[in-house]
C-alpha positions in Angstrom: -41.7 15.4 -2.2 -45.0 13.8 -3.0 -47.2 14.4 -5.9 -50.7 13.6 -6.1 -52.0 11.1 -8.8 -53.4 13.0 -11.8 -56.9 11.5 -11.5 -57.0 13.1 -8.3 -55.3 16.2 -9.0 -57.5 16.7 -11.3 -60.8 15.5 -9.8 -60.3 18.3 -6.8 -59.6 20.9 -9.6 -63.2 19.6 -10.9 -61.3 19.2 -14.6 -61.5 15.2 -14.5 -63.6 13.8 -17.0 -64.6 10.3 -17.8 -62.8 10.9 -21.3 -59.8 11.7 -19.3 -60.1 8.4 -17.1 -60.4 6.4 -20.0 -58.0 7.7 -21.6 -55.2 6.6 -18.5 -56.8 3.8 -18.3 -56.8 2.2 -21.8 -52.6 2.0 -21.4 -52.2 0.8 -18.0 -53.5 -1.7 -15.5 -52.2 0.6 -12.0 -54.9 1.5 -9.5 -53.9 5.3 -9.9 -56.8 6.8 -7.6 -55.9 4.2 -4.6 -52.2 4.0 -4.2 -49.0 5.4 -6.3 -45.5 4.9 -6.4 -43.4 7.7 -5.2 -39.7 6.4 -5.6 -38.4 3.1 -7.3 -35.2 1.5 -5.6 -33.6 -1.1 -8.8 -31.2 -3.4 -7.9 -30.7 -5.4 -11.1 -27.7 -7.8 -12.4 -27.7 -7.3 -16.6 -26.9 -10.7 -17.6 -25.9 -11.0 -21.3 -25.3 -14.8 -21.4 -29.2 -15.1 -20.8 -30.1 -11.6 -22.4 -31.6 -10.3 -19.4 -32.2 -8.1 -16.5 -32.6 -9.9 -13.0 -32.4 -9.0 -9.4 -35.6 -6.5 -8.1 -37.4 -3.0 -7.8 -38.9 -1.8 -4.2 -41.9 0.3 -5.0 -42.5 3.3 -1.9 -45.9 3.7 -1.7 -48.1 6.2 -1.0 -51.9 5.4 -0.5 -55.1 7.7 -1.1 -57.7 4.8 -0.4 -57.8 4.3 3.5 -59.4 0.9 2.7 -57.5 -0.8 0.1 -54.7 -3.3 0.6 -53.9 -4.0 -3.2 -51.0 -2.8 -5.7 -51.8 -3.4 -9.6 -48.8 -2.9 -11.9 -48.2 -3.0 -15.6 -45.7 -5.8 -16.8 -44.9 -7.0 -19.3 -43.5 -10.9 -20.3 -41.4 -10.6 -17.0 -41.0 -13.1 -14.7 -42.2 -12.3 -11.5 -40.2 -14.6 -8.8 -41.9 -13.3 -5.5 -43.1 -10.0 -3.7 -42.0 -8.8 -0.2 -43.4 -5.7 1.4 -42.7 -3.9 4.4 -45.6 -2.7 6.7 -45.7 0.2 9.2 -43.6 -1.3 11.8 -40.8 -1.7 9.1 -41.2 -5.5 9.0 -41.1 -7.8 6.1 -43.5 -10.1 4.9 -44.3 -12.0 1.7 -47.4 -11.0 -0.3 -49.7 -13.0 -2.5 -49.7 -11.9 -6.2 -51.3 -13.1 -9.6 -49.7 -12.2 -12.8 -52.8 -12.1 -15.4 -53.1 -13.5 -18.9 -51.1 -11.5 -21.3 -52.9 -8.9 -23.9 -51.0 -7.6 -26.6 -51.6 -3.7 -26.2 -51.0 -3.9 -22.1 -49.1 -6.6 -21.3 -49.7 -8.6 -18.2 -51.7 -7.4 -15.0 -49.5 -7.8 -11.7 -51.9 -7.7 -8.9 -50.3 -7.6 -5.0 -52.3 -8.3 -2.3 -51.3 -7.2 1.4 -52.5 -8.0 4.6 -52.2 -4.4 5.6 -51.1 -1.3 3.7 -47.6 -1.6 2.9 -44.9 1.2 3.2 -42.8 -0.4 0.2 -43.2 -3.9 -1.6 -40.3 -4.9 -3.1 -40.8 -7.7 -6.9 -38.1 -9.9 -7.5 -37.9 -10.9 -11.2 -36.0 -11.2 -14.5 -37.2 -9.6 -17.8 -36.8 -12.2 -21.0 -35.0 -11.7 -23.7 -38.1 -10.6 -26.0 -38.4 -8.0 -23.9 -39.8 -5.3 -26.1 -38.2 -2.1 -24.3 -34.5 -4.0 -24.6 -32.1 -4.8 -26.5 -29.1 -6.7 -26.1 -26.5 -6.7 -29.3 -23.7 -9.2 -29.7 -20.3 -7.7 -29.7 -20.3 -8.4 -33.8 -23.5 -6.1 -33.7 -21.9 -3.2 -32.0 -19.3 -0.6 -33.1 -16.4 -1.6 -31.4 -17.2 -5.2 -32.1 -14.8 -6.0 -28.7 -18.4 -6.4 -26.4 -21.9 -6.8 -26.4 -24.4 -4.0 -25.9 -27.8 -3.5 -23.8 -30.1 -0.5 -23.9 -33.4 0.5 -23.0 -36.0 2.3 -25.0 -39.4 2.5 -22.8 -41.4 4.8 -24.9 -44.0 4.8 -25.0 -45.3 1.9 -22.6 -42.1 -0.3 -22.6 -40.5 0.3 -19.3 -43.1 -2.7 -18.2 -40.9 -4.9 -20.6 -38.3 -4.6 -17.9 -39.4 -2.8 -14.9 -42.5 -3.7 -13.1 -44.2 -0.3 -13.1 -47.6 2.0 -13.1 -46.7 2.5 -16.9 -48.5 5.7 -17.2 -46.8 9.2 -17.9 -49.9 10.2 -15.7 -47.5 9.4 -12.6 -44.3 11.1 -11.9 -41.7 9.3 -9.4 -38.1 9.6 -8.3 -35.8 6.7 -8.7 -32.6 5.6 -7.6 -30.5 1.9 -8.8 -27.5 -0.2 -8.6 -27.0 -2.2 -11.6 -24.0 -4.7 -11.8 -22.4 -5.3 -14.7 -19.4 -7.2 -15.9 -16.2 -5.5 -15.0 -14.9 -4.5 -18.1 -19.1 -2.8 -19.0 -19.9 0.4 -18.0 -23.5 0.9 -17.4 -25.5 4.3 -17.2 -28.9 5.9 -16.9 -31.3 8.5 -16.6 -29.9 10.0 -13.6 -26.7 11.4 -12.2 -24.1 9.0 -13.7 -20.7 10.3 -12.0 -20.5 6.7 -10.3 -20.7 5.8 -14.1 -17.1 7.6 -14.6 -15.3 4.9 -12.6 -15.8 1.7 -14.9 -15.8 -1.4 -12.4 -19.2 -3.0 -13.0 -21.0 -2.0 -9.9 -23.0 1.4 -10.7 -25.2 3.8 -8.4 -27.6 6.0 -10.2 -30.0 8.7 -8.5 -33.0 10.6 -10.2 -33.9 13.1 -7.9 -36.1 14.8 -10.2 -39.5 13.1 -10.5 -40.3 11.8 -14.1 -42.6 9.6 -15.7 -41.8 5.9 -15.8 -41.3 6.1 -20.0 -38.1 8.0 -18.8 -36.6 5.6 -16.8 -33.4 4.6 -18.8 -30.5 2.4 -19.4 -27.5 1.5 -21.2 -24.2 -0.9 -21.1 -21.7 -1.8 -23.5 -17.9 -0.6 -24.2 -18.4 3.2 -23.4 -16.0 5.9 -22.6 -16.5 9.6 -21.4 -15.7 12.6 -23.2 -16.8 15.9 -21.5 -17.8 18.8 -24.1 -18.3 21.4 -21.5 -18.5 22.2 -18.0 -22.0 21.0 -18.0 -22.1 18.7 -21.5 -20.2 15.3 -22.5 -20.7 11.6 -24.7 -20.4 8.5 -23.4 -19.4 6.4 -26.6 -18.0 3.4 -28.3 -14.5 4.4 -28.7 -14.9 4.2 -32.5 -17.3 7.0 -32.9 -16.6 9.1 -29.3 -14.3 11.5 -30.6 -16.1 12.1 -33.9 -19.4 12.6 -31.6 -17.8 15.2 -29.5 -16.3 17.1 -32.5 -20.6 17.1 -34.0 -22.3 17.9 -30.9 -20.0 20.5 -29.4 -21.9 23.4 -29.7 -24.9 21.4 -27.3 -23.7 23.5 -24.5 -25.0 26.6 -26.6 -27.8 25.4 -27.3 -28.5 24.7 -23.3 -27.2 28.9 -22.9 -29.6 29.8 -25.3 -32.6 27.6 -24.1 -32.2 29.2 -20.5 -32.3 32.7 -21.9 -35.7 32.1 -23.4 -37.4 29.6 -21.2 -36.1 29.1 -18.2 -32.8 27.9 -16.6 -32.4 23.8 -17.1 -33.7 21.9 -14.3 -31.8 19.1 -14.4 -28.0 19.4 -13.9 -26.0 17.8 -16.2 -26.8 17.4 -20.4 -24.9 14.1 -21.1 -25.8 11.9 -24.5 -25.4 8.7 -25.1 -24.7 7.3 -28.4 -26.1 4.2 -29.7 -25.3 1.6 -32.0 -26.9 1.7 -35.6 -29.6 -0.6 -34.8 -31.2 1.7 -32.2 -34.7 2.4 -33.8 -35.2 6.1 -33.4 -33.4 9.4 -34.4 -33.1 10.3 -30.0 -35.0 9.3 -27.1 -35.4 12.5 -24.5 -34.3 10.4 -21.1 -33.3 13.2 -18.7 -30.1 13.8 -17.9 -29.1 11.3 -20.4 -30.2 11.7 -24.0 -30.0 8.5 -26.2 -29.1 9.5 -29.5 -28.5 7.6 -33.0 -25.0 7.4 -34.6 -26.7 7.8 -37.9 -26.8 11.8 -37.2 -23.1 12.3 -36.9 -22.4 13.6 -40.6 -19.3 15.3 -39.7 -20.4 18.6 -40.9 -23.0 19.2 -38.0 -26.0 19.3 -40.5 -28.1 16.9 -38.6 -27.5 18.3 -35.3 -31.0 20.3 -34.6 -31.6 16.5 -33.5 -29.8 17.3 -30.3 -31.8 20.9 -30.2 -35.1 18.0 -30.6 -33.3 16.4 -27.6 -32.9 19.1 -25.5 -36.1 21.2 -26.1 -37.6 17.9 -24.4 -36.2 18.7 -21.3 -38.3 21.6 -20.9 -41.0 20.3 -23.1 -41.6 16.2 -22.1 -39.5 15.9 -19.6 -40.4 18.5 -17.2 -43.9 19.2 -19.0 -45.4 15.7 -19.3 -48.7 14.6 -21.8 -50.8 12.7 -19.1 -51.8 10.6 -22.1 -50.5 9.0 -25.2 -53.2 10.9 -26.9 -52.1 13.9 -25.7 -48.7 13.3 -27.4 -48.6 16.5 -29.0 -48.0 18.4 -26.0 -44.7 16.7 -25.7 -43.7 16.8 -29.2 -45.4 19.8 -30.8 -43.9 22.1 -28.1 -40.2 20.1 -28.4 -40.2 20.8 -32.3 -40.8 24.5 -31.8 -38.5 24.7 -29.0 -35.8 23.0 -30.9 -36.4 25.2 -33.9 -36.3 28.1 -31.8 -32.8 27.3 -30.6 -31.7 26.1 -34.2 -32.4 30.1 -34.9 -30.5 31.1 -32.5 -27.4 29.2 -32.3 -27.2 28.6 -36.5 -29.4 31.4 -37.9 -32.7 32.3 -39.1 -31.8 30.6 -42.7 -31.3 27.1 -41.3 -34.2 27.4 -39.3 -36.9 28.3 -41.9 -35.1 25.4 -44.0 -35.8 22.6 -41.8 -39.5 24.5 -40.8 -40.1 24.3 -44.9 -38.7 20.6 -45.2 -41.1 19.4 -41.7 -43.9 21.5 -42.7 -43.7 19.8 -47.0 -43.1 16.2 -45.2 -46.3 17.1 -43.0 -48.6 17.9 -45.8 -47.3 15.1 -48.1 -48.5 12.4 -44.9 -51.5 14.0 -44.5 -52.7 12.8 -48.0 -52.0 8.9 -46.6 -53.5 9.1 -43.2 -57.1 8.7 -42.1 -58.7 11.7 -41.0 -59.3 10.9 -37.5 -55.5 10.5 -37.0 -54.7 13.7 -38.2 -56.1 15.5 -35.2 -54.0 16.5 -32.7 -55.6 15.7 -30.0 -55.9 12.0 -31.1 -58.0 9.2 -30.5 -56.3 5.8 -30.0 -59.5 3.5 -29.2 -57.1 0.8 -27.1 -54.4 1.1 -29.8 -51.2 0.7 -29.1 -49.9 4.4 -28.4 -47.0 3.5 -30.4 -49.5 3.9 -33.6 -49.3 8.1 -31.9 -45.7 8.5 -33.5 -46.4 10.6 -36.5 -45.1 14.0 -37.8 -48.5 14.8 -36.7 -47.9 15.5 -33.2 -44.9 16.6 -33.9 -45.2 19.3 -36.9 -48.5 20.1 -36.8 -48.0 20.8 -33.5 -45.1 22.9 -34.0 -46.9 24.6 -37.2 -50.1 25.4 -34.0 -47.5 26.9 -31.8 -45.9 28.7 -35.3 -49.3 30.1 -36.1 -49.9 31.3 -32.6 -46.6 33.1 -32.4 -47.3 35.1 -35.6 -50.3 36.3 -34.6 -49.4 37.2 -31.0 -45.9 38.2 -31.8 -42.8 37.0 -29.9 -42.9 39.4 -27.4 -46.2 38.0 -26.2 -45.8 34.1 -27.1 -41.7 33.7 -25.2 -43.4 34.9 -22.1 -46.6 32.5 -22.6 -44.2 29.9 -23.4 -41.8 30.4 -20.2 -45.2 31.1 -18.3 -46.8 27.3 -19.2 -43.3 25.6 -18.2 -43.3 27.1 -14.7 -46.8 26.6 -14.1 -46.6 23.0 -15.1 -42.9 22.2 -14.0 -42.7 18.4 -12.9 -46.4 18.1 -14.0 -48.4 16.0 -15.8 -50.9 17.4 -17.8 -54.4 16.7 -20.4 -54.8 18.8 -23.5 -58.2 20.2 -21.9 -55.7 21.6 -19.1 -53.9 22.6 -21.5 -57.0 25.1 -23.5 -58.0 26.4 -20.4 -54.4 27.7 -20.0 -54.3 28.9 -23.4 -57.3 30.4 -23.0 -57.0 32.2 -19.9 -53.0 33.5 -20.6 -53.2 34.2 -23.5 -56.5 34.1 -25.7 -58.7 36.4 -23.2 -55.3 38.6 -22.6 -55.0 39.3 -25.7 -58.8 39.5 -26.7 -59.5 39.6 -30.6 -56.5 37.9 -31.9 -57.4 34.7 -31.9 -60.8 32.8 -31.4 -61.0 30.0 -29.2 -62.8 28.8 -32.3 -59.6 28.5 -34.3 -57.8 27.3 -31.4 -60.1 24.1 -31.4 -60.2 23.8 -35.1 -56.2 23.1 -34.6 -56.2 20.7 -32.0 -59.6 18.7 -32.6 -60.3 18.9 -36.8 -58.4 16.6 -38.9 -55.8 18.3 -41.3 -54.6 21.3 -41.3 -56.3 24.8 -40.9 -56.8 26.5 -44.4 -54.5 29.9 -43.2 -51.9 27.3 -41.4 -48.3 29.1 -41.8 -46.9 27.3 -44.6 -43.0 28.0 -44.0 -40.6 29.1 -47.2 -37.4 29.7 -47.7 -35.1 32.0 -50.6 -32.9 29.3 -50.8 -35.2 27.1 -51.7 -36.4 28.6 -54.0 -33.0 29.4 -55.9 -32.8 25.1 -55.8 -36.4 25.5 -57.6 -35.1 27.7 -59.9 -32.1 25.9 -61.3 -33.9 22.4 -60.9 -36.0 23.8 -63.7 -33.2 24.4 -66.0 -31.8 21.1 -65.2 -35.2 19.1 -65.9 -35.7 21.3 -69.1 -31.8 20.2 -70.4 -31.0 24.1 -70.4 -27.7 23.1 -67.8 -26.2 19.9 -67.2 -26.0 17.8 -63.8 -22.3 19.6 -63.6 -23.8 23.0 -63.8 -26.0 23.0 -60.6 -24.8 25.4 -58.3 -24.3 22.6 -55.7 -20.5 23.5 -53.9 -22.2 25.6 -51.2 -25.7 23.9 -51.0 -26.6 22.2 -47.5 -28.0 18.8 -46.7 -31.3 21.0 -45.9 -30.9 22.7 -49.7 -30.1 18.9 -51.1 -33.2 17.4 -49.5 -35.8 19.7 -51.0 -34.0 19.3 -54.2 -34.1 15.1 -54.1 -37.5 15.4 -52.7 -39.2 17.9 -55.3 -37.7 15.8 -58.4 -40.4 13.9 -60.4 -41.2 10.8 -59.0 -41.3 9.4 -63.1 -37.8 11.3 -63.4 -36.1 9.4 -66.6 -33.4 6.5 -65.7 -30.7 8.2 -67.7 -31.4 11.8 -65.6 -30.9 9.3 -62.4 -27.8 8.2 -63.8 -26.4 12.0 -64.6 -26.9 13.0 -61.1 -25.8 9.5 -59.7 -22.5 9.9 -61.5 -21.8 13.6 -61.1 -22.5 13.5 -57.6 -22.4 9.5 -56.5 -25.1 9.8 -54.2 -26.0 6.2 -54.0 -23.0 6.0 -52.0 -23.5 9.0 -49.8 -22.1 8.8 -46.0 -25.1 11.7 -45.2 -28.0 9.2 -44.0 -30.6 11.3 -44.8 -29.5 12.5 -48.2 -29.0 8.5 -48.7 -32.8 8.2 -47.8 -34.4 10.9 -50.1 -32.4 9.3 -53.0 -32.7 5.7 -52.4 -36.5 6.3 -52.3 -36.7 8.2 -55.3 -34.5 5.2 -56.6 -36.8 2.7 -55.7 -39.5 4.5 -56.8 -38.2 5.1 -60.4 -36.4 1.6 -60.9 -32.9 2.8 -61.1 -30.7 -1.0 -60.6 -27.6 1.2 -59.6 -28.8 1.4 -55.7 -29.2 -2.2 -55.0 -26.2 -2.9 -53.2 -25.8 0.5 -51.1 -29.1 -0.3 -50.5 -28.6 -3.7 -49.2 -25.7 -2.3 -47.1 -27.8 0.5 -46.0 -30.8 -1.7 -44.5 -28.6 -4.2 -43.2 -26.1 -1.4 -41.4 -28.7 0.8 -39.6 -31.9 0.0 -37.6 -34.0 3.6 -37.4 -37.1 3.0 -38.5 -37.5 6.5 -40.2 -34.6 5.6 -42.3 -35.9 2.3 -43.1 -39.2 1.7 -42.9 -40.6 4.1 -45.8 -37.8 2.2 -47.8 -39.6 -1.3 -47.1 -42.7 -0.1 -47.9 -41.5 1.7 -51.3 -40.0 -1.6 -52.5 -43.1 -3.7 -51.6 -45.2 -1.1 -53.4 -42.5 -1.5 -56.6 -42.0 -4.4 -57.1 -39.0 -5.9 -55.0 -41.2 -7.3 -52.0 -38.7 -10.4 -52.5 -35.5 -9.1 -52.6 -36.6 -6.6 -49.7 -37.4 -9.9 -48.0 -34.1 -11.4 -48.3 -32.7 -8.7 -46.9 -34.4 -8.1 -43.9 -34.0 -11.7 -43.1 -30.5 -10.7 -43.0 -31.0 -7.5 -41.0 -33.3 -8.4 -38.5 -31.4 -9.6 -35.9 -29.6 -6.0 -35.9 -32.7 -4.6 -35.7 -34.6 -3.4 -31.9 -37.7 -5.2 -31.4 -39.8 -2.3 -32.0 -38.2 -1.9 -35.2 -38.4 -5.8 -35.9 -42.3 -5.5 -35.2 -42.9 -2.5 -37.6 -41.1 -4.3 -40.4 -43.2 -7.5 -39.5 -46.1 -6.6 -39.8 -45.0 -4.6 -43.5 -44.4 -8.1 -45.3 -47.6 -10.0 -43.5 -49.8 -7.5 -45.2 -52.2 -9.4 -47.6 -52.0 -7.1 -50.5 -50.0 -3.8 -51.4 -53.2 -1.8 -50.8 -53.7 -3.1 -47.2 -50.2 -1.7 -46.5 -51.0 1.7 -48.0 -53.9 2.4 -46.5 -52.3 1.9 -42.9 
């Protein structure tokens, strides 16, 4: 099946502005509107000696300029051995390239030259082992500690780092591999990993669904197979497989109820892959395959709505693509109300307007820090790096949009919009201006007087928040209000909080509504009563290390320590860096992540970097 470019897609739909150009442009180097890649064939040896990926990837090629003879691709610090390509009589010849001068945002500019329009051109090459979408863990660094570890993480423009590539979610493309491995690793991807099963270090892997290069996935290390249900399982270190199974087991729900409201999933099987510590984000959405942080198995399934985050993507992302980093919202705006929606209705109503309340408090607390012009949905990046995108921007003002629009439409208007907008854009890439005109047209003119296309713009291009954005509460929150009070006031003592049947959700709006002045000898009554500097739940850890840090209570330092040093996602560690810069312990924070770094990914590594070369506190602050 071929699919167009989006440039010209949307140029013979008359929708393609300049803004829209430059917008694809500013993030990759590919020559969308004269030739794109329809299928990628990898054939790559993972080498952990050398801490890299060799062998090559055969690009088929379909062309929309009759003239042009030339394939740009994004890399980035690969080394590019030679390029074959196959013309219309099926023969092989070699073709010229030049690998440009590398720029920090982009990478390096591959340009192929052909003597006639090639069916396929096939780059031999080796990625290095600064590649920034790897990383490759000694077996010390893993869980297991019996054999080293590699995986992938190509968000947002890192699948260059390894692969090659138009690095554009602009472009969909199918992709099938065969990655060697030593015997005794078991390698998997994005794709249908039944070959996977059979552990003798020569894999096949085939993505028959089209996807955007950012999804293109892998993983190798010491990993088993557990199935959870007929269309659900983990792949794991043995260490934390059977715990992971026993926490994500009600996935396959979540999957039942997803299909009931949006559409039956359109891409076979649900497997996730879990990580070691170090890998820098909570999940990554790769299809089929979800990459997911050990730091979420709790063993009382409170931190699971990250699988329901997960999973929403493969409606929302996945299968409904942002042609643009700046149009990041559309992937993770809709994924956060998707997975809340199936947090409602696999674990309740309750649970779900507790973690709305916490996202929507966390939003409106970052607001405060952010310039304005990055507090607009539909964001500007200017040539930044679309990593600088990532913010609970995207993600929960999006979802408080989608929120806003469901109460005022009601549910049995918005599901169908909803379900509607996946269909009509299944295997699509698309701009938020496509996006409006949808809106408009299914639902804003349907339903006339609702909702102004006025307010609809205010939410996506005005900074902050609208004035009547939902603003989402919860009873039980308020009861931990209530009885905070009389704590704080000395009416009840630190034993006399009401905490046996509180949740981690109830616990983090309690840690994260205490003073931030609260007196060292309060810290110490609930440190003792409840020893929460040595909690095994990562994010309570979090909300009270960084009220700890904040408030200069010495009790944390060595949990603390052990905490940086043990895990490497950066939501769980970076706000921690910055607290202790800003109070004080910029030193001792240094020590430590001179210790930690080389567990960290390289994306986490750079964030962390660039924290303690920062010329003054405020510098970092005003970031």
């Amino acid at each position: 099946m071929k699919f167009k470019p989006l440039l010209l897609s949307l140029a013979m739909a008359g929708a393609c502005s300049q803004a829209t150009a430059d917008a694809i442009s500013q993030h990759t180097y590919a020559n969308l509107d004269d030739v794109t890649t329809t299928h990628l064939l990898l054939d790559l040896d993972v080498d952990f000696d050398d801490k890299q990926l060799e062998g090559f990837v055969e690009h088929t090629l379909d062309w929309h300029s009759a003239t042009s003879k030339t394939l740009v691709l994004d890399t980035r610090d690969l080394d590019i051995d030679k390029v074959m390509y196959q013309d219309q009589k099926g023969s092989w010849h070699k073709a010229d390239f030049t690998l440009a001068a590398r720029d920090d945002v982009k990478g390096s500019k591959l340009t192929i030259k052909f003597k006639s329009q090639a069916v396929k051109a096939r780059i031999y090459y080796n990625s290095r082992p600064e590649a920034s979408g790897l990383q490759w863990l000694t077996p010390e660094q893993t869980a297991s500690k019996s054999h080293p570890f590699m995986y992938s993480q190509s968000q947002a423009i890192h699948a260059r780092s390894w692969i090659p590539v138009q690095d554009t979610p602009a472009m969909r493309v199918t992709y099938s591999a065969r990655i060697h491995t030593p015997k005794d690793i078991r390698a998997v991807m994005s794709a249908d990993n039944k070959d996977a099963l059979y552990k003798d270090g020569d894999y096949l892997f085939n993505m028959p669904q089209p996807i955007s290069p950012y999804l293109i996935a892998i993983g190798a290390g010491n990993l088993e197979f557990k199935a959870m249900s007929k269309q659900t399982g983990i792949f794991a270190e043995p260490t934390i497989l059977d715990a992971s199974v026993a926490e994500f087991n009600d996935t396959q729900a979540m999957i039942d109820k997803t299909n009931a409201m949006y559409g039956e999933y359109a891409w076979g099987r649900y497997d996730l892959l879990m990580l070691p510590p170090s890998f820098p984000f909570g999940g990554m959405e790769n299809p089929r395959l979800s990459f997911i942080t050990p730091t979420v198995v709790a063993g009382d399934k409170s931190l699971v709505n990250l699988i329901a985050h997960e999973l929403a993507h493969s409606w929302s992302g996945n299968l409904v693509t942002n042609a643009t980093w700046e149009d990041l919202w559309l992937n993770e705006g809709f994924t956060s109300y998707v997975e809340n929606r199936i947090m409602e209705e696999v674990f309740g109503r309750d649970r779900a307007v507790m973690e709305q309340a916490l996202d929507a408090a966390g939003l409106r607390a970052l607001l405060k820090t952010l310039p304005a012009p990055d507090t607009r949905l539909n964001l500007k990046l200017n040539g930044r790096d679309p990593d600088d995108a990532f913010s609970s921007v995207p993600y929960t003002k999006g979802q408080l949009f989608l929120i806003y629009l469901e109460n005022k439409f009601g549910r049995d208007k918005f599901d169908p919009f909803v379900k509607g907008y996946f269909d009509q854009f299944a295997f699509k890439s698309l701009t938020t201006a496509q996006f409006v005109t949808y809106l408009k047209a299914n639902l804003i003119e349907k339903y006339p007087g609702v909702v102004s296309m006025d307010k609809v713009n205010e939410w996506i291009f005005e900074p902050g928040l609208p004035s009547d954005a939902p603003n989402p509460t919860s009873d039980a929150f308020d009861k931990v209000d209530a009885v905070t009070k009389t704590w704080l006031n000395g009416e009840i003592s630190a034993a006399q909080l009401p905490t046996a049947d509180w949740s981690v959700h109830e616990w983090l709006h309690f840690l994260n509504n205490l003073p931030r002045d609260l007196s060292i000898e309060k810290m110490t009554e609930l440190d003792n009563q409840f020893n929460l500097t040595q909690s095994t739940n990562a994010e309570r850890a979090f909300a009270w290390f960084m009220l700890a840090v904040g408030n200069g209570y010495q009790p944390i330092y060595s949990a603390l320590d052990e905490h940086l040093s043990g895990i490497g996602r950066r939501k769980l560690i970076v706000p921690l860096y910055k607290a202790l810069i800003k109070n004080g312990k910029k030193d001792w924070a240094h020590d430590v992540y001179l210790k930690a770094r080389p567990g960290y990914h390289p994306l986490a590594q750079g964030t962390v970097d660039d924290l303690f070369a920062q010329g003054t506190v405020d510098d970092l602050f005003a970031k």
